[in-house]
C-alpha positions, 0 to 999 in steps of 0.5 A, a space after each residue: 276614571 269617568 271618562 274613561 268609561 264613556 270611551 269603553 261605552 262607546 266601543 261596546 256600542 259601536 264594535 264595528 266603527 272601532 274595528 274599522 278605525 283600528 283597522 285604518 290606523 294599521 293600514 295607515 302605519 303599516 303603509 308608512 313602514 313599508 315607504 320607509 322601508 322600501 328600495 324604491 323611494 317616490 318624488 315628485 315631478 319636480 325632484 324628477 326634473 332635478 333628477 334628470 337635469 342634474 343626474 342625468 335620470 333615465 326615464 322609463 315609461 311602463 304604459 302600453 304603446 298606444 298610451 305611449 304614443 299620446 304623450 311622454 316625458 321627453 327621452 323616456 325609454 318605453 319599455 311596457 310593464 309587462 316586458 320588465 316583468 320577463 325580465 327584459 331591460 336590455 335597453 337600460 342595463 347599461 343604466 343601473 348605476 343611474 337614477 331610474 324614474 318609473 312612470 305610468 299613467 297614475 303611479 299603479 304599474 310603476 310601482 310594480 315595474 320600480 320592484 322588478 327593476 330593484 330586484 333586476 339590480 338597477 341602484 337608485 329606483 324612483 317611482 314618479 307620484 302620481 305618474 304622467 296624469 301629476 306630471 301633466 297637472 304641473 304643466 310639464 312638458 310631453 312629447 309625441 315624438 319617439 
């Protein structure tokens, strides 16, 4: 029972530290839950090479067109995240059985582009970790050609 009560001691002499503490454990399980839970599953660049390689994956690249045009993952369609969300994926509905890999610059608007396209009734949604900047930190290939 001693030890118990420092434990209790410390929480009333540190309120706030334990607030934030329980509030990054939640934040922290609430996150997972919602990974586990959610249509769009994430991989990493080389499970996105094994999907493309051996799934025939369909790229798309939601960056704006001048980050497009610095570099891209080789045949990826550039569809920028503000086009998906009106609803505009005329250029891979004929994809929606496939597996889709979303990309950005860092994961943030895919993210975002990988729910609408879910919604939009494509399959197999996948999210690229860390968008094209891990993908170049592989040393995987980019193209500048459309």
């Amino acid at each position: 029972m001693q030890e118990y009560q420092e434990y209790i001691d410390f929480a009333m002499r540190h309120e706030l530290l334990v607030l934030a503490w329980i509030g990054l454990a939640t934040a922290v399980v609430a996150s997972a839950v919602k990974a586990k839970l959610s249509p769009v599953k994430q991989v990493e660049s080389q499970t996105a090479v094994a999907l493309i390689n051996k799934q025939d994956a369909v790229v798309v690249d939601v960056r704006t067109p001048d980050e497009f045009a610095r570099g891209h993952i080789t045949n990826s369609h550039h569809i920028p995240l503000a086009q998906i969300e009106q609803g505009n994926t005329t250029e891979i509905d004929k994809h929606k059985e496939k597996p889709v890999i979303v990309v950005c610059e860092t994961g943030a608007r895919a993210e975002t582009a990988a729910g609408k396209l879910v919604k939009a009734g494509f399959k197999q949604v996948y999210l690229l970790r860390g968008g094209l900047t891990q993908w170049r930190a592989g040393n995987l290939p980019v193209t500048k050609k459309r």
